[in-house]
C-alpha positions in Angstrom: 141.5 -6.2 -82.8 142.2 -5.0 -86.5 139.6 -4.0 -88.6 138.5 -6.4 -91.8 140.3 -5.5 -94.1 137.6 -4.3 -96.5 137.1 -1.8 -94.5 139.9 -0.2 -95.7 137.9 -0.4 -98.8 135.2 1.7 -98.2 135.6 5.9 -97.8 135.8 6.7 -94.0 132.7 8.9 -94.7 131.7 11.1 -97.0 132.5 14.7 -97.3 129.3 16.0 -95.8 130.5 14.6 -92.6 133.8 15.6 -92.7 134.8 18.0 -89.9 134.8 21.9 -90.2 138.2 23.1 -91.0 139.6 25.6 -88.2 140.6 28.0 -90.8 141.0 30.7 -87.9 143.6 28.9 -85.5 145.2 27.6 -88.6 146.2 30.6 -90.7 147.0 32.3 -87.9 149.9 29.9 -87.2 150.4 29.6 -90.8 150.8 33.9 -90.7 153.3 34.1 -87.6 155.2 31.7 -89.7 155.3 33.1 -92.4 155.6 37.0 -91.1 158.5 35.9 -89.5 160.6 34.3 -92.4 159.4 37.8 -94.3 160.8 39.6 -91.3 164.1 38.0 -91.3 164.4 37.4 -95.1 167.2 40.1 -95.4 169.0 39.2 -92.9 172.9 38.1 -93.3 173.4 37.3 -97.0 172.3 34.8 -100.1 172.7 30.9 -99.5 175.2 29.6 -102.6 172.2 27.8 -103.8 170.6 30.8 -104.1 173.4 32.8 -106.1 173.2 29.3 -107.9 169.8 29.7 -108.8 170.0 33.6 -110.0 172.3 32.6 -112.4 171.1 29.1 -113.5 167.8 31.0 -114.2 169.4 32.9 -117.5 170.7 29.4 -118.8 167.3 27.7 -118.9 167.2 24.3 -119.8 165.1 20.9 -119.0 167.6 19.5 -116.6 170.9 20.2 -114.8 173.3 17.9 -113.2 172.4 18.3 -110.5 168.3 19.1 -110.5 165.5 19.2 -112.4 164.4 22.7 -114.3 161.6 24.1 -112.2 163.6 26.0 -109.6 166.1 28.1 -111.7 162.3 28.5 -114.2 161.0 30.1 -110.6 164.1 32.0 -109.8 164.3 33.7 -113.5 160.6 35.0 -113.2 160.8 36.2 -109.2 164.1 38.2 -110.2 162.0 39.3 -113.6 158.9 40.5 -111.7 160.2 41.7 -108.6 163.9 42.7 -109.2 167.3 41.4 -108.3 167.0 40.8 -104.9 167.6 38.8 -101.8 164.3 39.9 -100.3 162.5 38.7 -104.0 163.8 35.4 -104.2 162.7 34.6 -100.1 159.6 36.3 -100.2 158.5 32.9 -102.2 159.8 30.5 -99.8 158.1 32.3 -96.7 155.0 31.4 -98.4 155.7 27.8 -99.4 156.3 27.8 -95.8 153.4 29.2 -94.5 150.9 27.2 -97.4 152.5 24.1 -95.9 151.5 24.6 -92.4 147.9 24.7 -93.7 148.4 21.5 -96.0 149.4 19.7 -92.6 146.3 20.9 -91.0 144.2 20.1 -93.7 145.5 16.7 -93.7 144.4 16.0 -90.3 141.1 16.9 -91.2 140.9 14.3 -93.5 141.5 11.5 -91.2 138.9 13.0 -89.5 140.7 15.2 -87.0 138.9 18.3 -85.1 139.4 21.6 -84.5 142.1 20.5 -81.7 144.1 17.9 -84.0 144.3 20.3 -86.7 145.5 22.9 -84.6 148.3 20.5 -83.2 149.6 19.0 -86.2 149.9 22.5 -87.8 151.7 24.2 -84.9 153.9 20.8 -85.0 154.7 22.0 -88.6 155.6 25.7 -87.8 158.3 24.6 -85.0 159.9 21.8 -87.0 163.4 22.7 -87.4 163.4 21.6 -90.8 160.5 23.3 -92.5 161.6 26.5 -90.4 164.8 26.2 -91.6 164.4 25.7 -94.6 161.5 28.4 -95.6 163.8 31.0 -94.4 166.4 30.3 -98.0 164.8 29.3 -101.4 166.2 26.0 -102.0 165.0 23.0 -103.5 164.4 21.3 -100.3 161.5 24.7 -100.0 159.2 24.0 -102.9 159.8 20.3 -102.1 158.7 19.5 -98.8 155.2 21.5 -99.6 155.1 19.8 -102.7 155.3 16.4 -101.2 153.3 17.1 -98.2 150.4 17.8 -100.9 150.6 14.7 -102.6 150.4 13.0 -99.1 147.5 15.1 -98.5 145.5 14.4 -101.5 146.5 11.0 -101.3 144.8 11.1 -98.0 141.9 12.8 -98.8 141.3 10.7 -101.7 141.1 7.1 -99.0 138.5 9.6 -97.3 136.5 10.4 -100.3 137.3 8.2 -103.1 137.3 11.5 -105.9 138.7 10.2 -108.8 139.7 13.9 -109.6 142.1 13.9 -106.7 143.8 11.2 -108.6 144.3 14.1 -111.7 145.1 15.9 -108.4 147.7 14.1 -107.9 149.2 13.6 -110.8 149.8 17.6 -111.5 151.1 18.3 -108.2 153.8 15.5 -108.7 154.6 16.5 -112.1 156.0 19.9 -110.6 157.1 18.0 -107.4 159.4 15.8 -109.9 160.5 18.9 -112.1 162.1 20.5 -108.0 163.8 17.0 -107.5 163.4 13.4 -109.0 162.8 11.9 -105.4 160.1 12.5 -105.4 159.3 9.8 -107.6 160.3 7.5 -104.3 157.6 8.8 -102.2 155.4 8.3 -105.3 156.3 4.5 -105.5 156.7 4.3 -101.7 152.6 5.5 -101.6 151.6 3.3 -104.0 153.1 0.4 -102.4 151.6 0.9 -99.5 147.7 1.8 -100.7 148.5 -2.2 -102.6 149.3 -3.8 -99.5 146.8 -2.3 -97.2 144.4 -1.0 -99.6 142.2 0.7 -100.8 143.1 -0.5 -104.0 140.4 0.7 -106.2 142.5 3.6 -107.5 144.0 1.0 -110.0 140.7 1.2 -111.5 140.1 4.6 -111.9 140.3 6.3 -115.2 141.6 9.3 -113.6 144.8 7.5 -112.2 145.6 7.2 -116.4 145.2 10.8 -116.5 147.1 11.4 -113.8 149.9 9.2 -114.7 149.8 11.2 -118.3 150.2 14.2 -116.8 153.4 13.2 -114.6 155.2 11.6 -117.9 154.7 14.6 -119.7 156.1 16.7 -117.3 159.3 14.7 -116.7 160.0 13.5 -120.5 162.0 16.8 -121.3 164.0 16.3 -118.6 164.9 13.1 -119.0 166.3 13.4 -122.3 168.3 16.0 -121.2 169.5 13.6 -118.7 170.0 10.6 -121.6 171.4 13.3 -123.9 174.3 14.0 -121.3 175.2 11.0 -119.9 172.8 10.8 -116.8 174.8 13.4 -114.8 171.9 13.6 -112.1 173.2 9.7 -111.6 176.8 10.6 -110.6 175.1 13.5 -108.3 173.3 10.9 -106.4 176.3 9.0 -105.8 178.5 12.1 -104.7 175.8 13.3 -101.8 176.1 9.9 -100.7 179.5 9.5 -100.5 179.6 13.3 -98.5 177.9 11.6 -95.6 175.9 14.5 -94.5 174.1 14.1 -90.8 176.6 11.8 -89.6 175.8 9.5 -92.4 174.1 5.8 -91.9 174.3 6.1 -88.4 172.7 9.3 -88.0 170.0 8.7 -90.5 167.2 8.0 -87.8 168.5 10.8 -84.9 168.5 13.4 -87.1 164.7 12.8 -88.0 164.2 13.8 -84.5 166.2 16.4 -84.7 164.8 17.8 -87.4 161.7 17.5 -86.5 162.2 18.5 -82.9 163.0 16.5 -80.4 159.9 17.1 -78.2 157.6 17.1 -81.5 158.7 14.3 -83.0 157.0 11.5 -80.2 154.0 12.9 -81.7 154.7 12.0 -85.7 156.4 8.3 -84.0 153.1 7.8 -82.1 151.2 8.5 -85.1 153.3 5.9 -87.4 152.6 3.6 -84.2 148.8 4.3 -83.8 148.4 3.5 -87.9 149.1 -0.1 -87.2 147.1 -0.2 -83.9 144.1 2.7 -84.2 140.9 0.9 -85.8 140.0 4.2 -86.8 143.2 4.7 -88.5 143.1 1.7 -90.5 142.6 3.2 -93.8 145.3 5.2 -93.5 147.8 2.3 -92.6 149.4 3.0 -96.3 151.6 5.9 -94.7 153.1 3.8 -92.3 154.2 0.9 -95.0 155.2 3.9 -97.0 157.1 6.0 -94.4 159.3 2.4 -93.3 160.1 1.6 -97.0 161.4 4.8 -97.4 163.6 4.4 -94.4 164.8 1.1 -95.5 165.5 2.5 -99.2 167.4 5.4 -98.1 169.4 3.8 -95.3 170.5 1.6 -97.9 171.4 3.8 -100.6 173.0 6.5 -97.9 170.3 9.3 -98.4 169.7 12.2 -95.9 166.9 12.2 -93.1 164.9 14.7 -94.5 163.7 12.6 -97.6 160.9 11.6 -95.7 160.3 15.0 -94.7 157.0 14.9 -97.2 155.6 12.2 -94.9 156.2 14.1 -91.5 153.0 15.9 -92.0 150.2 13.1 -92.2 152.1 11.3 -89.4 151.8 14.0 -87.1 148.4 13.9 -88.5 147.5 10.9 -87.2 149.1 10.9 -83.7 146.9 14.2 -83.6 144.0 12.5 -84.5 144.1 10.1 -82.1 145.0 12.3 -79.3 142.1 14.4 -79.8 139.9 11.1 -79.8 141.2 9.0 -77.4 143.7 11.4 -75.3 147.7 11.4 -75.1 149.2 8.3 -73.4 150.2 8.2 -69.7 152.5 10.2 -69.7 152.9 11.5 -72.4 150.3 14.2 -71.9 152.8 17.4 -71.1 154.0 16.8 -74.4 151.0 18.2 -76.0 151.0 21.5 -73.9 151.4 25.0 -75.1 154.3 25.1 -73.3 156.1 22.8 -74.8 155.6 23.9 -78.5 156.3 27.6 -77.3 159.6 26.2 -76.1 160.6 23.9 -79.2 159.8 27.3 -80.8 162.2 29.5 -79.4 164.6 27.1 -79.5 163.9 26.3 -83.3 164.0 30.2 -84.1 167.6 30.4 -81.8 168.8 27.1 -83.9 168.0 28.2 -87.6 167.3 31.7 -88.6 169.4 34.9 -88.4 168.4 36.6 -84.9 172.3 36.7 -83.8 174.4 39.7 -84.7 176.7 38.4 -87.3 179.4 39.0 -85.6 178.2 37.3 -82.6 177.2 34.2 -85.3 180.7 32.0 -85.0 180.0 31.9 -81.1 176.3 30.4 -81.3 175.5 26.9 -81.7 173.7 28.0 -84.8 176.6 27.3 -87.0 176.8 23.3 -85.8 173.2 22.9 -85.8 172.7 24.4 -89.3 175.3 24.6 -91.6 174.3 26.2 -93.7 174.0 30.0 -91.6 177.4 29.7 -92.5 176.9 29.7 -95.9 174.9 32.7 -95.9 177.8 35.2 -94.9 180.3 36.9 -96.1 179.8 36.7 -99.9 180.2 40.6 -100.7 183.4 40.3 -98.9 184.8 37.4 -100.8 183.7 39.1 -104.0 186.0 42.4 -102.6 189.1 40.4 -102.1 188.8 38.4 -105.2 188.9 41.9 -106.7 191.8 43.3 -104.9 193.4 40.3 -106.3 192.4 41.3 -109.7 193.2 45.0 -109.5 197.0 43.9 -107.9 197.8 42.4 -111.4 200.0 44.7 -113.9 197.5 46.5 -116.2 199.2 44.8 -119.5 197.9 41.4 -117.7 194.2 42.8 -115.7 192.5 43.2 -119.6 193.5 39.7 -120.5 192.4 38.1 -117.0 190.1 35.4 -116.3 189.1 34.2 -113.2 188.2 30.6 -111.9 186.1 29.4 -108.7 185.7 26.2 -107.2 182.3 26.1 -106.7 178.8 27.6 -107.9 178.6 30.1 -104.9 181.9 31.4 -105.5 180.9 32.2 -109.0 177.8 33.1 -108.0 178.6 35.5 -105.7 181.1 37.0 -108.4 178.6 37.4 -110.7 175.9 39.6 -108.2 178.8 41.4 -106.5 181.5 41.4 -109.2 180.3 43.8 -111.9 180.1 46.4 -109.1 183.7 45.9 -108.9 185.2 45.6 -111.9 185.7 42.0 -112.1 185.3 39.9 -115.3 182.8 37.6 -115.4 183.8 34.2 -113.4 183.8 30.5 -114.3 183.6 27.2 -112.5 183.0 23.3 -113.2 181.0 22.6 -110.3 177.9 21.4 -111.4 175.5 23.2 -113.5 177.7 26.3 -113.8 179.9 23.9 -116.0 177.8 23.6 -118.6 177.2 27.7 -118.5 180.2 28.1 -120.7 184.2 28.1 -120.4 186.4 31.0 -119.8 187.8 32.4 -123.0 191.1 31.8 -124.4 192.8 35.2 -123.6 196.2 34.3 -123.2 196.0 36.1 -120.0 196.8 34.7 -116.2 193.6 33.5 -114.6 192.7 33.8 -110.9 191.8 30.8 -109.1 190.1 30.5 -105.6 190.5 27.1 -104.0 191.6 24.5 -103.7 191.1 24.5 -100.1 194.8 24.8 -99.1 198.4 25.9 -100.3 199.4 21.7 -100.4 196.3 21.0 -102.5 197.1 23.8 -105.4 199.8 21.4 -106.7 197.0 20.2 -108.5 196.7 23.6 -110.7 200.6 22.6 -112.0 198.5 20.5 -114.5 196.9 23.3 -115.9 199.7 26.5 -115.7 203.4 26.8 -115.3 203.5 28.9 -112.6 200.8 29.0 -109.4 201.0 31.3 -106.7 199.2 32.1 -103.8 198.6 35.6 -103.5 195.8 35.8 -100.7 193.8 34.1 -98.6 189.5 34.2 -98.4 188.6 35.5 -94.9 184.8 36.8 -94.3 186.0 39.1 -91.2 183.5 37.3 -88.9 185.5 34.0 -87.5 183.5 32.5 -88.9 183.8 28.4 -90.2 182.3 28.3 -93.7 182.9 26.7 -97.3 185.1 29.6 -98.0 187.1 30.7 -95.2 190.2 30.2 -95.2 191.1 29.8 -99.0 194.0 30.3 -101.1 193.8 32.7 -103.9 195.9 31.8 -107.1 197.8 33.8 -109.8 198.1 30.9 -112.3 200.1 31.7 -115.7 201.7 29.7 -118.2 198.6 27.6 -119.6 199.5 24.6 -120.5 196.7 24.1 -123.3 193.3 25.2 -125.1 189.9 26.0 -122.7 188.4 24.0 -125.0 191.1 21.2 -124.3 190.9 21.9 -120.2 187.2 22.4 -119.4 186.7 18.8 -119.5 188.8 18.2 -117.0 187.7 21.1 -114.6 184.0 19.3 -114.6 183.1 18.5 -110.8 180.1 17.1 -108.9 179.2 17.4 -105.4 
């Protein structure tokens, strides 16, 4: 039987009675976590985003193509406090890692979990592929997911207590959430949806929710109108990740949430979305399951990637917690809950996503399938060499006139850490952001090109010079599959026209 539905009303009980957080349990988890991404952090090399990031940091700006300002903002001030380093930039994503196992326990607490549903639901945190995964690189999906697990959180603890200041709460934690990425303004909508359909519905009343509400259009104005002011690039982004098709696209949308959350761990976030439609004591809190399904629909629709939701994950894990602790796992289902089990999804989630391998043993793991973007974390200092034997190979009459080209952000990334060391010239591409950074200069010089992918696809480059050559190819000594192995290296000469007159053309999204 359902409880009335002004129940959901009411706060499940006020804070005096809420139970003991089991602070001990909890940041002890929270600390193997996060020593471990520390201990790791300098292992292999920079993720592109990462070289991205460095660089995007001295071009401030309120927007990009391709994201909002806040991460390149937090990559210029790590690299200006702490140095130029790989270690610097990942010590801050070890912690967003760690904070966000305590969020997830926290959140339990609120639906009234124990010691022992706490404890569950933040150990179910610190094995998820995905948050492991991801706390080991500092990307936007980092800062994100901790982000959006604390607006689920507060959003939670506000059914609990009904504190209009956790609406003001709210509001500041999803101004920065939508300054990382701009979805998160559908988990935003997605919440709200679901607190009007199953209530409580009182926060429409509150004059905090204004405040709140102030606070997030403040926040996101600037960026906007960098947006409006160049033709809504983030737009075109959105349609270019869809078209990629990452995790087998459409089909794969729902698999790879258990995969990402592990496939042991994850019956425990499905019972909880199950249990908020049939746990009486879970009734207020029916919102997140209205919420999490909408989001499903919306991004199976528009071709979005399975860890969208991954803000949600937390709270239903939560609640399948909860209700384990109070009423005991299902027949059979019991085993599941063991230490055993999460010791297991562990290992195999440390194996699956973080540097343990030898990289030379790397190309032989599963690692590289599993998660892509290992990959993407080797070899950069060697592509940066053989761009510059390139370079130096060119008659000195034509190496002070120069320019070089890259296909993507990484590539000119990685050119601009590992290239000065070298000799190189500073290095240009359209992808993205690093478009707008500025276009090579008009030398009259040849310019080296890396990519396109193959020798067939560089016909393409006859648009721009005369005469294209391939003079090497990109290989990062390891075997290994990346975005880079494997690619041509171009003498072009004989511009055809003006930077100014080319650039245009050269702008890419993806």
């Amino acid at each position: 039987m359902s409880a009335p539905a002004s129940e959901a009303s009411r706060p499940v009980e006020t804070s005096s009675d809420a139970p003991v957080v089991a602070w001990r349990p909890v940041l002890v988890v929270a600390g193997v976590l996060g020593v471990l991404l520390l201990a790791l952090s300098a292992r292999y090399g920079y993720h592109r985003d990462e070289l991205y990031f460095r660089v995007a940091g001295r071009h401030l700006a309120w927007g990009y193509p391709d994201q909002p300002p806040l991460m390149p903002l937090i990559a210029r001030a790590v690299t200006a406090v702490f140095g130029d380093s790989l270690v610097a930039l990942r010590v801050p994503a070890a912690l967003f890692s760690a904070a966000g196992v305590v969020v997830a326990a926290l959140t339990a607490r609120e639906m009234g979990g124990g010691r022992r549903a706490q404890l569950l639901t933040a150990v179910s945190y610190a094995v998820c592929p995905f948050a492991v995964a991801v706390g080991h690189t500092f990307y936007t999906a980092t800062l994100d997911l901790l982000l959006s697990t604390t607006i689920v959180w507060l959003v939670v603890r506000w059914v609990r207590t009904r504190d209009q200041r956790l609406l003001l709460a709210v509001g500041v934690v999803s101004a920065l959430a939508l300054n990382v990425k701009y979805l998160a303004a559908f988990l935003l909508v997605a919440l709200v949806i679901g607190l009007l359909a199953s209530g409580p519905r009182e926060f429409l009343r509150r004059p905090m929710l204004a405040a709140g509400v102030l606070v997030v259009v403040l926040a996101v104005v600037p960026g906007l109108v960098w947006q409006a002011r160049h033709g809504w690039p983030q737009l075109d982004m959105a349609g270019a990740i869809a078209d990629k098709g990452d995790f087998a696209g459409r089909p794969g949308f729902i698999p790879f949430q258990l995969i990402l959350t592990g496939v042991f761990t994850s019956w425990l976030w499905i019972y909880g979305l199950w249990r908020t439609y049939r746990s009486d004591d879970l009734r207020a809190f029916r919102f997140l399951g209205h919420a999490y399904l909408l989001l499903n629909v919306l991004f199976l629709v528009t071709a979005g990637k399975p860890y969208y939701l991954s803000g949600l994950w937390a709270a239903l894990w939560a609640a399948g917690a909860v209700e384990i602790e109070r009423n005991g796992a299902p027949r059979g289902f019991g085993w599941l809950t063991s230490a055993p089990v999460y010791v297991i999804t562990g290992i195999t989630t440390v194996l699956l996503t973080l540097p343990v391998y030898p990289v030379k043993w790397l190309a032989d793991t599963p690692q590289p399938v599993i998660n892509a973007d290992a990959a993407e974390t080797v070899g950069w200092p060697r592509f940066a060499a053989q761009v510059a034997a390139v370079y130096r190979a060119l008659p000195p009459d034509e190496r002070s006139t120069a320019t070089i080209v890259v296909g993507n952000y990484g590539e000119a990334g990685a050119l601009d850490k590992y290239g000065p060391g070298l000799g190189l010239p500073r290095a240009y591409s359209g992808h993205n952001g690093y478009w707008y950074f500025g276009r090579p200069p008009d030398t009259g010089g040849p310019t080296i090109v890396v990519g396109p992918d193959t020798v067939a696809d560089g016909a393409g480059l006859r648009r721009f010079w005369s005469d294209v050559r391939p003079v090497a190819r990109i290989d990062n000594g390891v075997g290994l599959d990346n975005q880079e192995q494997g690619k041509p290296v171009w003498v072009c000469r004989g511009q055809r026209a003006s930077w100014a007159q080319l650039w245009p053309e050269m702008k890419q999204l993806s």
